[in-house]
PyMOL Python script that loads the backbone (N, CA, C, O; Angstrom):
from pymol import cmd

cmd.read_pdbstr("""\
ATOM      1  N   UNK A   1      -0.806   2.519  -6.808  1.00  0.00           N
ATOM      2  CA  UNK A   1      -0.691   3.009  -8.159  1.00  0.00           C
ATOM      3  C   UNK A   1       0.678   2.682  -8.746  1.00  0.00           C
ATOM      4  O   UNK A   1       0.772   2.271  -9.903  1.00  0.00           O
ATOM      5  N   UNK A   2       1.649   2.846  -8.029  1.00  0.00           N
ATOM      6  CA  UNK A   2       3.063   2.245  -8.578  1.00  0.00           C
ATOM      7  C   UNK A   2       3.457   1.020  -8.971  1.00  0.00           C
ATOM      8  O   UNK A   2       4.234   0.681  -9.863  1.00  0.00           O
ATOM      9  N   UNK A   3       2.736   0.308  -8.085  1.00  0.00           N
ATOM     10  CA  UNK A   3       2.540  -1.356  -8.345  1.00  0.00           C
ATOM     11  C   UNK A   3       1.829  -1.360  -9.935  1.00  0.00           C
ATOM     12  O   UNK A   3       2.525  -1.664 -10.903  1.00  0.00           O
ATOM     13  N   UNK A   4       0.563  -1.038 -10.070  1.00  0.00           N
ATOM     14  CA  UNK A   4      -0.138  -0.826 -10.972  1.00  0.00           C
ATOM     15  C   UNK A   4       1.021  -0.633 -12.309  1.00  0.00           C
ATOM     16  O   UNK A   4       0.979  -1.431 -13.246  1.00  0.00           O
ATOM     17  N   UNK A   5       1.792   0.227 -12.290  1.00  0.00           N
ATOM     18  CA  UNK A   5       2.695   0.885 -13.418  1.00  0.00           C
ATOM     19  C   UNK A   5       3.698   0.088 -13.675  1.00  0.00           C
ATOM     20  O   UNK A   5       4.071   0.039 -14.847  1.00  0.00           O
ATOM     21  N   UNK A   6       4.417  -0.766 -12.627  1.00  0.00           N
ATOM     22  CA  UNK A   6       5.189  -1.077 -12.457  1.00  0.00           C
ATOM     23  C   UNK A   6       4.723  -2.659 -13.026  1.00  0.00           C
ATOM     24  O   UNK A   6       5.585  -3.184 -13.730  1.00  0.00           O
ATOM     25  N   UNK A   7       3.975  -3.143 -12.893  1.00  0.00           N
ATOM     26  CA  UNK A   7       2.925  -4.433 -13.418  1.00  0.00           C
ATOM     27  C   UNK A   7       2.659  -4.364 -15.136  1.00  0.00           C
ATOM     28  O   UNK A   7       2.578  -5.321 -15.905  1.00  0.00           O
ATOM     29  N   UNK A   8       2.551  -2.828 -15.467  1.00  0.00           N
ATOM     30  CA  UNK A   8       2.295  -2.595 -16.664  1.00  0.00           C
ATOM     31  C   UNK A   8       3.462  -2.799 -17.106  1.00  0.00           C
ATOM     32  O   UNK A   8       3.568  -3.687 -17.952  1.00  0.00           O
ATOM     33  N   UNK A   9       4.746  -2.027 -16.667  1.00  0.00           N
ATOM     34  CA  UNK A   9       5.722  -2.268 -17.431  1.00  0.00           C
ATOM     35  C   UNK A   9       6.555  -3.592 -17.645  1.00  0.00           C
ATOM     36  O   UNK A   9       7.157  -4.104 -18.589  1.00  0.00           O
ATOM     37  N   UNK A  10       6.313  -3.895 -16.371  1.00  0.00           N
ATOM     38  CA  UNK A  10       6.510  -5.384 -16.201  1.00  0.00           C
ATOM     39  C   UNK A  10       6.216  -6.275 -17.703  1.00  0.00           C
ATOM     40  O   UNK A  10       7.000  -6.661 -18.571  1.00  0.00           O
ATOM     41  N   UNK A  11       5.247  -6.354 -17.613  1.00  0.00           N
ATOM     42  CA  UNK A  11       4.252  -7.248 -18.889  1.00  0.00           C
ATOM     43  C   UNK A  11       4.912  -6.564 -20.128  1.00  0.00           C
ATOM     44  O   UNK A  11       5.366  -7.135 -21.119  1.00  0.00           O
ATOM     45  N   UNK A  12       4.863  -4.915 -19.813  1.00  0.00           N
ATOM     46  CA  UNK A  12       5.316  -4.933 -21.694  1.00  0.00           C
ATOM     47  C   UNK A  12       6.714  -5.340 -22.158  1.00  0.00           C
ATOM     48  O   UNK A  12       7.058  -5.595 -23.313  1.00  0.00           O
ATOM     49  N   UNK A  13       7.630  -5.359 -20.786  1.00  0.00           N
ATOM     50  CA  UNK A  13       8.685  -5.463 -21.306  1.00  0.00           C
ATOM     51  C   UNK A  13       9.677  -7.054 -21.695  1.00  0.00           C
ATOM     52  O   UNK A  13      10.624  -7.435 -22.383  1.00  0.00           O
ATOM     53  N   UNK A  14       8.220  -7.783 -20.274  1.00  0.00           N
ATOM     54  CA  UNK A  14       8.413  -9.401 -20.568  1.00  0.00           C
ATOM     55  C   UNK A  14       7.814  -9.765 -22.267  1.00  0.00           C
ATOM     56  O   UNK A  14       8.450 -10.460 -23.058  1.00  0.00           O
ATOM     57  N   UNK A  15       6.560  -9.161 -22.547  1.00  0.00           N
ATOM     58  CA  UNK A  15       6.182  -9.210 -23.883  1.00  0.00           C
ATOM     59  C   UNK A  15       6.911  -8.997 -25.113  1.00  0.00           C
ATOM     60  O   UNK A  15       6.892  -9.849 -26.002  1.00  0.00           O
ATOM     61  N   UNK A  16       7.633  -7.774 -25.235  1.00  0.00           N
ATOM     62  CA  UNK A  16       8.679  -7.283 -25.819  1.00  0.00           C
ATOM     63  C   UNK A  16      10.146  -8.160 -25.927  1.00  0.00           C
ATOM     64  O   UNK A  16      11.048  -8.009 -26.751  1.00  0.00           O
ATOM     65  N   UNK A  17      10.069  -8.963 -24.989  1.00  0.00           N
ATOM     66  CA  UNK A  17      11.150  -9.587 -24.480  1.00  0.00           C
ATOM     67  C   UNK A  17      12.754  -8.769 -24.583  1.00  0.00           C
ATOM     68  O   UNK A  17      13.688  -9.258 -25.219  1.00  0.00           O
ATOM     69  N   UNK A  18      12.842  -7.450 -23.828  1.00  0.00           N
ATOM     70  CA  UNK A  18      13.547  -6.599 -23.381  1.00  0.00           C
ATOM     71  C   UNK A  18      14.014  -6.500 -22.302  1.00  0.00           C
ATOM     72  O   UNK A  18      13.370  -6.268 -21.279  1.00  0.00           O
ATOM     73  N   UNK A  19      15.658  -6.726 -22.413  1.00  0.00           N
ATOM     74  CA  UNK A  19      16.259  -6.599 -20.933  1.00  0.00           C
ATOM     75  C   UNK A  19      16.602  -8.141 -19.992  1.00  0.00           C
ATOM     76  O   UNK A  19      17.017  -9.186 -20.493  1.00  0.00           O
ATOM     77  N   UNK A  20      16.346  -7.947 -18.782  1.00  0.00           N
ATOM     78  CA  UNK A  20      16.257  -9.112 -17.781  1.00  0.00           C
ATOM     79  C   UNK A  20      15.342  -9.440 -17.440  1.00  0.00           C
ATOM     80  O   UNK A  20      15.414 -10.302 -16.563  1.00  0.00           O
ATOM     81  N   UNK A  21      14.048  -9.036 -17.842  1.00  0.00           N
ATOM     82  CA  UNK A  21      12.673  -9.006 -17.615  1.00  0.00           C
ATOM     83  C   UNK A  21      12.401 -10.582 -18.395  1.00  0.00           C
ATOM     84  O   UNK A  21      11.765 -11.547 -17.971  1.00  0.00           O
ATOM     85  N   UNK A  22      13.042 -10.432 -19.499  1.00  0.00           N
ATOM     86  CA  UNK A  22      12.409 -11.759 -20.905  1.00  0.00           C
ATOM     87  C   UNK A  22      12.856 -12.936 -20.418  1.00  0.00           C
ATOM     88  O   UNK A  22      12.174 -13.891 -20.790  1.00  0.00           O
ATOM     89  N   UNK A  23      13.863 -13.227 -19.639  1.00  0.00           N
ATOM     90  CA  UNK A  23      14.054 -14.347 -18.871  1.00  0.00           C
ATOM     91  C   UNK A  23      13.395 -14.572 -17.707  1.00  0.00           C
ATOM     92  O   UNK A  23      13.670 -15.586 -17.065  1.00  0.00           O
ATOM     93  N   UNK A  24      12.440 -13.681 -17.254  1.00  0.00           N
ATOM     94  CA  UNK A  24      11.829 -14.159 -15.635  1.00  0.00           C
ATOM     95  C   UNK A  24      10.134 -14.807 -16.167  1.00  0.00           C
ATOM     96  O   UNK A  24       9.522 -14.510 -17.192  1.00  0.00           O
ATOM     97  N   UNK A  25       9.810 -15.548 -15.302  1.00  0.00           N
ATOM     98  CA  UNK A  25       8.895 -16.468 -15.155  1.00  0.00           C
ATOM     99  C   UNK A  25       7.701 -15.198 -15.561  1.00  0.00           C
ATOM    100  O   UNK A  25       7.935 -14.003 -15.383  1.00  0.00           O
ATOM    101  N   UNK A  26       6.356 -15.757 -16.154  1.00  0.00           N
ATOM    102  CA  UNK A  26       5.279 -14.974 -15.802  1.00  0.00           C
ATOM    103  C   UNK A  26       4.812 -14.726 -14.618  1.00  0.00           C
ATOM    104  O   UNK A  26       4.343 -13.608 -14.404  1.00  0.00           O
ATOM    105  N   UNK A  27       4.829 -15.409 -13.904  1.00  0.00           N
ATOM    106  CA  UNK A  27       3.577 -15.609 -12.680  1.00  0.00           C
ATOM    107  C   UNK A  27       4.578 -14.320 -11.619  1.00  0.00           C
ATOM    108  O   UNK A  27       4.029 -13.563 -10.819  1.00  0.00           O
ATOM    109  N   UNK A  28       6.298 -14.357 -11.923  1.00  0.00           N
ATOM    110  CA  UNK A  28       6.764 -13.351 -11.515  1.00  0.00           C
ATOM    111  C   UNK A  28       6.939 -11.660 -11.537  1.00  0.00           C
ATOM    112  O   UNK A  28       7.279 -10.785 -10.741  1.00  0.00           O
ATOM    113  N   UNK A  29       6.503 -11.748 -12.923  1.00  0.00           N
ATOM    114  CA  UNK A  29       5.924 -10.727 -13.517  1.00  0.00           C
ATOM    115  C   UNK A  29       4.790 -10.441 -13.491  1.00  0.00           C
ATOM    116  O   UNK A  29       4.732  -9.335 -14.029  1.00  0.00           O
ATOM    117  N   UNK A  30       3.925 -10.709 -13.231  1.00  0.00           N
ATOM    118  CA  UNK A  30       2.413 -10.533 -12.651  1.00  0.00           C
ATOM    119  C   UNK A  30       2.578 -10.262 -11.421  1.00  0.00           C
ATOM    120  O   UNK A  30       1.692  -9.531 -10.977  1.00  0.00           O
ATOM    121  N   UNK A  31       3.553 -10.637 -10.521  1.00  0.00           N
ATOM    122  CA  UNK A  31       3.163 -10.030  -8.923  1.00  0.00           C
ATOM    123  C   UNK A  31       2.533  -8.995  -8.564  1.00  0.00           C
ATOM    124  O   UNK A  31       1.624  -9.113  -7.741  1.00  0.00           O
ATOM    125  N   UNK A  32       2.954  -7.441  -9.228  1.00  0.00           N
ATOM    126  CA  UNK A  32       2.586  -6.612  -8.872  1.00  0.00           C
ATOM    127  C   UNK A  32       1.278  -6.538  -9.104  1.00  0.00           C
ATOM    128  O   UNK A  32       0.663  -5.885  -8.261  1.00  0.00           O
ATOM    129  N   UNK A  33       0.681  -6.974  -9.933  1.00  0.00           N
ATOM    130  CA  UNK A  33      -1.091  -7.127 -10.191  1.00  0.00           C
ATOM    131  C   UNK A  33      -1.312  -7.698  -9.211  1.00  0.00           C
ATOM    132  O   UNK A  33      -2.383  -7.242  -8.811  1.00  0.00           O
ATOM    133  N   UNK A  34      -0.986  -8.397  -8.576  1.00  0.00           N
ATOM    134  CA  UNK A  34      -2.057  -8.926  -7.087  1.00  0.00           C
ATOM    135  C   UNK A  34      -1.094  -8.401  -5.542  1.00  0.00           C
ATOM    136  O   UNK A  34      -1.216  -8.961  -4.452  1.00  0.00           O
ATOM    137  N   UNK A  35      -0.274  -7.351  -5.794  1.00  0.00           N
ATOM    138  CA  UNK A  35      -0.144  -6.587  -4.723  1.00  0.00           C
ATOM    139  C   UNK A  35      -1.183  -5.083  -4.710  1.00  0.00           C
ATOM    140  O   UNK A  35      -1.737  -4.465  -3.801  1.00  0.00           O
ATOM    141  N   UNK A  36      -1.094  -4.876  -6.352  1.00  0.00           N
ATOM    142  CA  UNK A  36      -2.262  -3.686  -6.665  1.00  0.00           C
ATOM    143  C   UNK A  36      -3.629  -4.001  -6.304  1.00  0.00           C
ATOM    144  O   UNK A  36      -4.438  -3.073  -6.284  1.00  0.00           O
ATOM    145  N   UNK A  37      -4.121  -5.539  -5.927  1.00  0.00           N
ATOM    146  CA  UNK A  37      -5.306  -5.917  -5.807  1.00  0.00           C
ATOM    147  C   UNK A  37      -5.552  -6.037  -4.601  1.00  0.00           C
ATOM    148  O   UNK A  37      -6.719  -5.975  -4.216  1.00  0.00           O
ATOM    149  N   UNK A  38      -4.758  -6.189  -3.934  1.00  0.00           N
ATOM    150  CA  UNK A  38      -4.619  -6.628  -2.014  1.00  0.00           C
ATOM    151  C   UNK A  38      -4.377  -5.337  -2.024  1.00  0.00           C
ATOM    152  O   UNK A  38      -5.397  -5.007  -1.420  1.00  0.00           O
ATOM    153  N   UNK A  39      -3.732  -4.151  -2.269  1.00  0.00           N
ATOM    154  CA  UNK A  39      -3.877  -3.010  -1.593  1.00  0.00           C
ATOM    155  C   UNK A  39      -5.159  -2.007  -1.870  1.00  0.00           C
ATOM    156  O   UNK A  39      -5.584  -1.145  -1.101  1.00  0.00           O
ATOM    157  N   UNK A  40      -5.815  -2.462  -3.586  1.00  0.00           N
ATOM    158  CA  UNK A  40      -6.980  -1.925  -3.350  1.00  0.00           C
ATOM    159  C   UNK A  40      -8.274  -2.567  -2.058  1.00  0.00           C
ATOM    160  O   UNK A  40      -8.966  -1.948  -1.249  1.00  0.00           O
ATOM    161  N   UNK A  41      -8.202  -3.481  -2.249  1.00  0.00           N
ATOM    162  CA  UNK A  41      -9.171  -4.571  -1.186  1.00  0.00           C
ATOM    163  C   UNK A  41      -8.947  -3.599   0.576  1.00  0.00           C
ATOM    164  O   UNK A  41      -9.776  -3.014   1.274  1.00  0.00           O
ATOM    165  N   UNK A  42      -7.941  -3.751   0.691  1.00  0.00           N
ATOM    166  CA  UNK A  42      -7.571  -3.063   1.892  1.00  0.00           C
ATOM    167  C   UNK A  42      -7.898  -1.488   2.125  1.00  0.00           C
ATOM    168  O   UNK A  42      -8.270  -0.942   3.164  1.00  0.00           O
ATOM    169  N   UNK A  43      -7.703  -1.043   1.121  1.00  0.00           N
ATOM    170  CA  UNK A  43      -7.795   0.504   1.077  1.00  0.00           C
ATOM    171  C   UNK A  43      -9.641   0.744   1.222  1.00  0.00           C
ATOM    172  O   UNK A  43     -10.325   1.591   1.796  1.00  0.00           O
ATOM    173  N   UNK A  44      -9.932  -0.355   0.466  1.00  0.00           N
ATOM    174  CA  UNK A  44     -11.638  -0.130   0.574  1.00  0.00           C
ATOM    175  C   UNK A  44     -11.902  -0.691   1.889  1.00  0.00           C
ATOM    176  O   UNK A  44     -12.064   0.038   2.867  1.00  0.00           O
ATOM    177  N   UNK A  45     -11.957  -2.099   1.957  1.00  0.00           N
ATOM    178  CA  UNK A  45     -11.996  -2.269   3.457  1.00  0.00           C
ATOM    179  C   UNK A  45     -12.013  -1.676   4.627  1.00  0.00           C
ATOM    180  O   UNK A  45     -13.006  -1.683   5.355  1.00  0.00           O
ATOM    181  N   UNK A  46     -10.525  -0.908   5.017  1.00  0.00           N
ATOM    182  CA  UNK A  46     -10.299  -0.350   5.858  1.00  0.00           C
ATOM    183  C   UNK A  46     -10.831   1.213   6.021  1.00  0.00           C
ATOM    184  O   UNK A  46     -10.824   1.900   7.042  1.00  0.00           O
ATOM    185  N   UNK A  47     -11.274   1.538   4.751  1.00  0.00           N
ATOM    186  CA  UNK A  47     -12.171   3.062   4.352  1.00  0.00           C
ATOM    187  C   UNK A  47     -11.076   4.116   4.771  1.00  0.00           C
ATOM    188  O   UNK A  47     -11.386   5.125   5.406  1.00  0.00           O
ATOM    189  N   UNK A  48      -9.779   3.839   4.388  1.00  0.00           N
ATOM    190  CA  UNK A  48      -8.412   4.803   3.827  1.00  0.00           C
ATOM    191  C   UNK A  48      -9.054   5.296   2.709  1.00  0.00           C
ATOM    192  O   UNK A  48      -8.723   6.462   2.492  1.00  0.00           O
ATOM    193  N   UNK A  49      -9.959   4.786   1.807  1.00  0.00           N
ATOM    194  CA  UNK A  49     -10.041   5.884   0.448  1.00  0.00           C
ATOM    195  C   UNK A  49     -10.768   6.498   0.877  1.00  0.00           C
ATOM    196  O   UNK A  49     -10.508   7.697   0.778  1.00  0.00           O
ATOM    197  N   UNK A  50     -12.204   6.111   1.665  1.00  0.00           N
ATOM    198  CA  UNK A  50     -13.057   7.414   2.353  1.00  0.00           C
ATOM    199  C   UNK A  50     -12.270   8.047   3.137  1.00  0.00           C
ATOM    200  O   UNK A  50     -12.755   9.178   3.161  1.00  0.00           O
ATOM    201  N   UNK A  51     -11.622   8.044   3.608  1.00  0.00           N
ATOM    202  CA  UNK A  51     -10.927   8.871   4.719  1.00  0.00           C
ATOM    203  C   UNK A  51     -10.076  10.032   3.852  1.00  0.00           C
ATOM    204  O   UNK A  51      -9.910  11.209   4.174  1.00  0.00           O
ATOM    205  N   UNK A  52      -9.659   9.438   2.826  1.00  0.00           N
ATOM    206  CA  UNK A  52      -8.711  10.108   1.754  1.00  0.00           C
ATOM    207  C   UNK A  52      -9.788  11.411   1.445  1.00  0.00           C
ATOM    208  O   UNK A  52      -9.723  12.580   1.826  1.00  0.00           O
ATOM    209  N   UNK A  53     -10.633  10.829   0.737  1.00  0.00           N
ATOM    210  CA  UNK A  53     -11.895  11.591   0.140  1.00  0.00           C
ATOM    211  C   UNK A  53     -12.072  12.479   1.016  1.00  0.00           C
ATOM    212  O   UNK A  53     -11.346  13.461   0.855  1.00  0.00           O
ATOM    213  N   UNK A  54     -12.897  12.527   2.061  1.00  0.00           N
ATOM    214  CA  UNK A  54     -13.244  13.306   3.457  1.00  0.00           C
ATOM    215  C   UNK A  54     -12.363  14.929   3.424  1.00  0.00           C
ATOM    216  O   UNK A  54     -12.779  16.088   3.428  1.00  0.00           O
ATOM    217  N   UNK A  55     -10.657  14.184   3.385  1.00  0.00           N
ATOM    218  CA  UNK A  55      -9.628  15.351   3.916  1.00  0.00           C
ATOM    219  C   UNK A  55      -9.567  15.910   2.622  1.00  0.00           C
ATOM    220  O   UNK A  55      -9.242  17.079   2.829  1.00  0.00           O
ATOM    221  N   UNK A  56      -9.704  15.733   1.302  1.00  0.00           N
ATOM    222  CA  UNK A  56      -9.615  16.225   0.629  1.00  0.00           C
ATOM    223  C   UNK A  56     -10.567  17.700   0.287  1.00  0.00           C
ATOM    224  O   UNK A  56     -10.299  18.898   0.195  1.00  0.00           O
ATOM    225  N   UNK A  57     -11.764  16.886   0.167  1.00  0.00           N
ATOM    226  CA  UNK A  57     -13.072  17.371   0.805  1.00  0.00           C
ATOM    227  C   UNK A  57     -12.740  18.839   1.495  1.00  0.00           C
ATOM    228  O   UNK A  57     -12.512  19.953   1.022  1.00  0.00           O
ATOM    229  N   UNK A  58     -12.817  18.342   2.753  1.00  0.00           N
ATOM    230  CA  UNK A  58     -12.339  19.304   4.079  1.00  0.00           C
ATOM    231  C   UNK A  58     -11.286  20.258   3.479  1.00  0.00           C
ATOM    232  O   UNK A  58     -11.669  21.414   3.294  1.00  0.00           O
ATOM    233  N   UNK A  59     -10.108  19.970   3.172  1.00  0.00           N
ATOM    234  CA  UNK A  59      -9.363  20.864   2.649  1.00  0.00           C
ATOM    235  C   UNK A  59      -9.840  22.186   1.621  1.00  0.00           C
ATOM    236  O   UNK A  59      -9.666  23.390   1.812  1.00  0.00           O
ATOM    237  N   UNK A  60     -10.631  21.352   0.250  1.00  0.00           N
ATOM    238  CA  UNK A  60     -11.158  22.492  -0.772  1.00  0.00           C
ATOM    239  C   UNK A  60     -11.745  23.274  -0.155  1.00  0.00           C
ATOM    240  O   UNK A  60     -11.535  24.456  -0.429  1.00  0.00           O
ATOM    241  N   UNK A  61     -12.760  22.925   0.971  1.00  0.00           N
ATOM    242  CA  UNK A  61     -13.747  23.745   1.607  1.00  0.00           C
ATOM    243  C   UNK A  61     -13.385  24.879   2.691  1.00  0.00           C
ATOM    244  O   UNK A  61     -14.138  25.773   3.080  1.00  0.00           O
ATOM    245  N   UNK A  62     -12.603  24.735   2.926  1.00  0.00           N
ATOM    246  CA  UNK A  62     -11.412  25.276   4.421  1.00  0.00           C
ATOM    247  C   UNK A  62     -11.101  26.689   3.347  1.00  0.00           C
ATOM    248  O   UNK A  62     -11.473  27.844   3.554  1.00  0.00           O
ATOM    249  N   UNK A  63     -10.108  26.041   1.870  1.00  0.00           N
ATOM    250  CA  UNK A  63      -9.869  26.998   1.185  1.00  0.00           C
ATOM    251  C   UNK A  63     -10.969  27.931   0.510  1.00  0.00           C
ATOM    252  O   UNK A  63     -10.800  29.138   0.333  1.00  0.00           O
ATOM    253  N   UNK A  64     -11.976  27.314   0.199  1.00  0.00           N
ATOM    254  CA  UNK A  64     -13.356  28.001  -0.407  1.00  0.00           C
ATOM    255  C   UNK A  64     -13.449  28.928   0.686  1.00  0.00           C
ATOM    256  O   UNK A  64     -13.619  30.102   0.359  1.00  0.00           O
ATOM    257  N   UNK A  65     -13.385  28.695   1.770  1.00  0.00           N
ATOM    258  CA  UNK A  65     -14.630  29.673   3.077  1.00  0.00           C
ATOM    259  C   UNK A  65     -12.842  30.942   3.327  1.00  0.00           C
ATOM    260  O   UNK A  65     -12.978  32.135   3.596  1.00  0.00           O
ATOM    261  N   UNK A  66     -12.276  30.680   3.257  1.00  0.00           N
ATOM    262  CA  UNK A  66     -10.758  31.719   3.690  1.00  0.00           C
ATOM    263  C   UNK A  66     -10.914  32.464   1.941  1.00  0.00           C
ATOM    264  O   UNK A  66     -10.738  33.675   2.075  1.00  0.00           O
ATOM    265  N   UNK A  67     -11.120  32.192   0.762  1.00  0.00           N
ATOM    266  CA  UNK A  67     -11.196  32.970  -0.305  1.00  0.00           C
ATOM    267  C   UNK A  67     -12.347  33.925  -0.402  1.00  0.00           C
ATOM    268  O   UNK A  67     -12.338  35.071  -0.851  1.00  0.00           O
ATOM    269  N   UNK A  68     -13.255  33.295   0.061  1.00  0.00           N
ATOM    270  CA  UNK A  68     -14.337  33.991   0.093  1.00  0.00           C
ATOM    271  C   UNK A  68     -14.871  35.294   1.253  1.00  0.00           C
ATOM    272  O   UNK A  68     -15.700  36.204   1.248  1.00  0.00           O
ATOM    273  N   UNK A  69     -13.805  34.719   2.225  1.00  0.00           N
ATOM    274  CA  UNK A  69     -13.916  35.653   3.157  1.00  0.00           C
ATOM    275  C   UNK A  69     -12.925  36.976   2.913  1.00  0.00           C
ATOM    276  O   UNK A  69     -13.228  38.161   3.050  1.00  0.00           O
ATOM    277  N   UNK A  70     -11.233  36.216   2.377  1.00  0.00           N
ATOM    278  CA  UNK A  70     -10.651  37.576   1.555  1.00  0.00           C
ATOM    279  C   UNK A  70     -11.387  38.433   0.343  1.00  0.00           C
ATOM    280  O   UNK A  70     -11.091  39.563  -0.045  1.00  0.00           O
ATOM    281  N   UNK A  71     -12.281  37.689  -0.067  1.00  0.00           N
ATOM    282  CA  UNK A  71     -12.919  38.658  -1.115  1.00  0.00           C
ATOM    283  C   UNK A  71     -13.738  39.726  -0.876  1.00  0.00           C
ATOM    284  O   UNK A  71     -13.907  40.719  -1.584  1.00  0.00           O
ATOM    285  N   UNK A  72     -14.372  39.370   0.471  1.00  0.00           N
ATOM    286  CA  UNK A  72     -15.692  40.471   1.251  1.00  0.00           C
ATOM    287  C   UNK A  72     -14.615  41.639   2.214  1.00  0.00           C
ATOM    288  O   UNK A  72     -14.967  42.782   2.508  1.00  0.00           O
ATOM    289  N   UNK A  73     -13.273  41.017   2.583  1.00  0.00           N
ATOM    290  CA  UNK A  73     -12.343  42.044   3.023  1.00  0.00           C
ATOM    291  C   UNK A  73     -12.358  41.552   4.534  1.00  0.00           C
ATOM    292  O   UNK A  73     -11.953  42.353   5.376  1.00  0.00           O
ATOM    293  N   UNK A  74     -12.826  40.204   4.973  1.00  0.00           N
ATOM    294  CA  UNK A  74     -13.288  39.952   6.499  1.00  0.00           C
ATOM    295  C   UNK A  74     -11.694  39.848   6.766  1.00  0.00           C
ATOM    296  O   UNK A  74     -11.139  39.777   5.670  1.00  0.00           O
ATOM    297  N   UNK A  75     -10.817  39.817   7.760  1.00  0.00           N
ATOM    298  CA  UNK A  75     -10.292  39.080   9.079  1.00  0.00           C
ATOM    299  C   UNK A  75     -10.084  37.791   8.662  1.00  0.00           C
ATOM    300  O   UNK A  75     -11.261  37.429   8.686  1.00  0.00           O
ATOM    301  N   UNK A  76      -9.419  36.734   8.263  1.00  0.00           N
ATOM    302  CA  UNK A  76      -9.558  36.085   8.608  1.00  0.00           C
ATOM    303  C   UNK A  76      -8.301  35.160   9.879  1.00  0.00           C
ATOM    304  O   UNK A  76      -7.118  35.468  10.016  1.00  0.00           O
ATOM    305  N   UNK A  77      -9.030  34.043  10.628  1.00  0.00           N
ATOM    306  CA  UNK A  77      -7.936  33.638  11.904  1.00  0.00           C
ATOM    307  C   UNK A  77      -6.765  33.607  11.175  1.00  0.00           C
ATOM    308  O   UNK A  77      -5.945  34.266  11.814  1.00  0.00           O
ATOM    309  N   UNK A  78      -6.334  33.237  10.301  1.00  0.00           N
ATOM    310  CA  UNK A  78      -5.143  32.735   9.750  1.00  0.00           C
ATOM    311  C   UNK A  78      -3.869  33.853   9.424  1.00  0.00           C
ATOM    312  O   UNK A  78      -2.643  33.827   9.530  1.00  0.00           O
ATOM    313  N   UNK A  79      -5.002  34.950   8.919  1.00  0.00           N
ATOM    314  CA  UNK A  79      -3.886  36.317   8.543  1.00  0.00           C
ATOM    315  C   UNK A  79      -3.498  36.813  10.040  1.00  0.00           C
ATOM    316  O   UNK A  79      -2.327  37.132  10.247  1.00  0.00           O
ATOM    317  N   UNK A  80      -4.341  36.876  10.965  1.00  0.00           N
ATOM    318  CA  UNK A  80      -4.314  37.871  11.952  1.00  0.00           C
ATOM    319  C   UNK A  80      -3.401  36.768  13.134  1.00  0.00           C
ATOM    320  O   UNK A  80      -3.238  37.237  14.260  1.00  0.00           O
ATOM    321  N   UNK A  81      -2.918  35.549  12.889  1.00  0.00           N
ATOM    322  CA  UNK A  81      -2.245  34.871  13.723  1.00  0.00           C
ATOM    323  C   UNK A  81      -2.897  34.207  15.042  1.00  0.00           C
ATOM    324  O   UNK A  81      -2.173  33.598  15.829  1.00  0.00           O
ATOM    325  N   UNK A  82      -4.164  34.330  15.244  1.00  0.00           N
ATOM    326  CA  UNK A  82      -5.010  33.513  15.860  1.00  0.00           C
ATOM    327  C   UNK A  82      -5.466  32.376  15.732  1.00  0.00           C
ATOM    328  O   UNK A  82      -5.621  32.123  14.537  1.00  0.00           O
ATOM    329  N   UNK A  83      -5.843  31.324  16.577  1.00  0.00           N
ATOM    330  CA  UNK A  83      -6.510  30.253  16.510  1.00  0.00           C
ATOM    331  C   UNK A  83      -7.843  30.226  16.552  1.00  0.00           C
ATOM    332  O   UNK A  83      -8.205  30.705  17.626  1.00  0.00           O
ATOM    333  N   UNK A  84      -8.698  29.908  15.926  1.00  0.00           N
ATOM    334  CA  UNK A  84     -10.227  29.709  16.223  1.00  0.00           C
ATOM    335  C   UNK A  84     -10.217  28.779  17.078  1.00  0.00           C
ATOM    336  O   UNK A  84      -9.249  28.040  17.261  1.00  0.00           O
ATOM    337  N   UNK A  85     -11.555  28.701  17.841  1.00  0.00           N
ATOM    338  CA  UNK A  85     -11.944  27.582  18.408  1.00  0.00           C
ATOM    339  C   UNK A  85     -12.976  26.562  18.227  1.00  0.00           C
ATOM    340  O   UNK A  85     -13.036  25.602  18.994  1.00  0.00           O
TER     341      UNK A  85
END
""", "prot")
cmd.dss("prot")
cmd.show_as("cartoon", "prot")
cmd.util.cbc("prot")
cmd.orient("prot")
């Protein structure tokens, strides 16, 4: 995503012709667009974004089932300093 931003600003500011940017080559200023593209490719590939997704997932749900259990007044492992198994 930084690449991404950083690609954007890139371009507006070579466009604009602002700064030290208006003297560098295009194709140099475009880099970050095909580092944003090789790291999306990879991220799908390698299923880092499913994996991302998953823990995220896991997390809301972890918090859903511990709110819901403070709401009925249960115990839960976490207050009482125990580990589940």
């Amino acid at each position: 995503m930084w690449f991404l931003l950083l690609g954007i600003l890139g371009v507006a500011l070579k466009y604009l012709e602002i700064g030290p940017v208006a003297e560098l080559s295009w194709w140099i200023v475009l880099i970050p667009f095909a580092v944003t593209l090789a790291w999306w490719a990879w991220a799908d590939s390698s299923g880092y974004t499913k994996r991302k997704v998953m823990e995220k997932e896991d997390r809301r749900r972890e918090a859903r089932i511990e709110r819901q259990r403070s709401q009925l007044g249960m115990l839960t492992s976490r207050s009482t300093g125990k580990r589940r198994k």
